[in-house]
Every structure is written in C-alpha cells, then in structure tokens.
N, C-alpha and C positions, 0 to 999 in steps of 0.2 A: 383605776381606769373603769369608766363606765361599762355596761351591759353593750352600747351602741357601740363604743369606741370600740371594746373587743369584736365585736359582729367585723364593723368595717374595717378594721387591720387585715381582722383576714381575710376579707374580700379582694382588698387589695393584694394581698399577697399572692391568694388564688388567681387574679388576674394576671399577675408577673408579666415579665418583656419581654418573652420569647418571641423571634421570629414570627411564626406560625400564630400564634395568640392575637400578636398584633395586624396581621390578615387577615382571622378570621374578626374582629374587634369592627376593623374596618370594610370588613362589607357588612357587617350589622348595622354599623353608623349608616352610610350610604341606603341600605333597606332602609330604616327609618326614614330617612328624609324621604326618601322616594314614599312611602306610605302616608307621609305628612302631605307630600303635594296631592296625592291622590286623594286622602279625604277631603283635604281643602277644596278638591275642582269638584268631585261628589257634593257636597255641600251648600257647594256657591260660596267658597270664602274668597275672598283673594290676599292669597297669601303671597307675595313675591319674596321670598328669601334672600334675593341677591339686592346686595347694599343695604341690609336692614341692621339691627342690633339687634342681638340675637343673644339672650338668656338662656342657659342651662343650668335649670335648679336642679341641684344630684348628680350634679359632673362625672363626681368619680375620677376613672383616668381620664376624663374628657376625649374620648371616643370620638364624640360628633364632629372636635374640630375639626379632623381631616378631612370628612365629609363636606365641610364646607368651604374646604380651603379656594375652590371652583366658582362660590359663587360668593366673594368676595363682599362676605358680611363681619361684621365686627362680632366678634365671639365672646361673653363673657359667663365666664364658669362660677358658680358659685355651688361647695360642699359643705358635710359636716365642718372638716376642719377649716370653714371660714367662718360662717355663723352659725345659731343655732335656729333652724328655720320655726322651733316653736313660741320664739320669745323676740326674735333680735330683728330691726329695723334693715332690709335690704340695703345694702350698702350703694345705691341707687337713688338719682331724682326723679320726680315725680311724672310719667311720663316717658321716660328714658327708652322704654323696649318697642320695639316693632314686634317679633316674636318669642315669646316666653314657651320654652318646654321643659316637663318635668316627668322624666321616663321612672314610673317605679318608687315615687320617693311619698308622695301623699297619704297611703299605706301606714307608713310609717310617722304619721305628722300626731303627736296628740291634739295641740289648739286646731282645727282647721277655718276658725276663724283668723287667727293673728294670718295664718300663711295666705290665707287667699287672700284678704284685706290689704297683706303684701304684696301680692302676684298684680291685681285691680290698682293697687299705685302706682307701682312702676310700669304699666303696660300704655301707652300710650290709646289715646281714642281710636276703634278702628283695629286696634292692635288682635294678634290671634295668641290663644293660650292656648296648647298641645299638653295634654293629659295623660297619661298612662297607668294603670292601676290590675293589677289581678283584678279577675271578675271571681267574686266573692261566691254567686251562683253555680261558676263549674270546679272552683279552689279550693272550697270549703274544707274537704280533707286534710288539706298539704298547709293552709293560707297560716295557723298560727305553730307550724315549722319550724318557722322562722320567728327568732325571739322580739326582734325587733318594729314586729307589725303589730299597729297597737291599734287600728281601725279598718275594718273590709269596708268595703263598696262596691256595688251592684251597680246595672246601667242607670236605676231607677233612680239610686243615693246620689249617685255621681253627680248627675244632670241636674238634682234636688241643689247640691251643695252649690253647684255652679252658678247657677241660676239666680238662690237665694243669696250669692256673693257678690251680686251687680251685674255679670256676664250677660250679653246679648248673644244674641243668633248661634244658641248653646245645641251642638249635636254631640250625642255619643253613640260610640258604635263597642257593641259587645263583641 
C-alpha cells in the first residue's frame, strides 16, 4: 500500500460515522457552498448551482452531497480510489460539468498539468472551477506535515497555474 493510500485510510477512518461527526461534516458542507455563492456574487460570476452538474474532485466521504441535496444538481464524486488524478483521463465528456470543485486536493497533485488540462475538459464553456488550497504564505510551518503534499501555492502560484491552464475571469482570494 502506497504512502497516499496509507494517508487516506486513515483519514477516512478519522472521519468515521458517528452521529455528531456527520453534523458537524454537514454544516461544513453547507459553509462551503454558502462561501462558494458568496465569492461568486463578489466576483461577478454567475454561478447558479441549482440544476447544474456538479464535480467534486477529492470527494472523500462526499460531504457536499448533502449540502446539495436542496438545490437539485446532479452530483458526481470522484476520489483517489477512482482515478488517479495524476495520470488518468476523468471519467467524463468533454464539456460535461457546470461546476467543478476541488476542496484541498491540488496540494497534493504532482502533474498539475495533466489535472488541470482535465479540470479545462471536462468543464463546460462558461463553467466555474472552485479551488481550495492551504495558502502556502501563512502554512509554511505545518504545510509538509503532511506527507502527502507534494506542491504549496500561494495566491500569486495559484492564479499563475490557473491562468496559464486556459482559465478566464480567474480570481483568488487568500
């Protein structure tokens, strides 16, 4: 078993299904989306969530789904244990996503070519990508902790990466 594979067993197991876990799990999802709408209207994007298709690269326990159960978008998860986001073709057509989020996992990407070059396929025209990343500037101490982060980014990287990956009307916010 890989370095990664060990990492995330036990995250998962850390996560477990208690009661209370999955409470607390669940108003984190809900935060999220609610920060997602608010940058988007900060922004000027228009992101309508509801009836979209809707990617979550780094699933995990899939948290978000519940969060969206309300607004009546098509959900699909994809984790480690589906592909491997540094080599493997999204199991996706060309175009397919309305909104694309990846809470936490880009960090941890070696190619960040192959993954964004996948993100920019499957994201339809128009389409918003949702980013999340330790900011490398206030984490530095803590950020290689963690065995399985193998690239930091700053707002300045971030935006760089985005940018240079085809991305339009690219904001980040530290």
């Amino acid at each position: 078993m890989s370095l990664k594979e060990k990492y995330f067993e036990e995250r998962n197991i850390s996560l477990g299904n208690s009661e209370a876990n999955s409470t607390a799990r669940s108003e984190l999802a809900k935060r999220e989306i609610l920060t997602f709408e608010k940058i988007s209207k900060i922004s000027g994007i228009t992101a309508n969530i509801r009836n979209s298709s809707f990617l979550d690269l780094g699933a995990g326990d899939q948290f978000l789904k519940y969060a969206l159960n309300d607004y009546e978008t098509t959900y699909l998860p994809l984790d480690i244990d589906d592909l491997n986001f540094n080599i493997d073709q999204f199991p996706l057509e060309d175009s397919e996503i309305d909104i694309l989020f990846s809470l936490a996992v880009i960090e941890h990407i070696s190619d960040i070519d192959h993954f964004m070059s996948e993100c920019f396929r499957v994201l339809r025209p128009g389409g918003v990508i949702y980013l999340s990343t330790p900011n490398f500037r206030y984490c530095y101490r803590s950020f290689y902790n963690d065995p399985t982060h193998v690239r930091p980014f700053t707002e300045v990287s971030l935006e760089q990466t985005v940018n240079f990956s085809g991305f339009e009307n690219v904001n980040v916010y530290p």
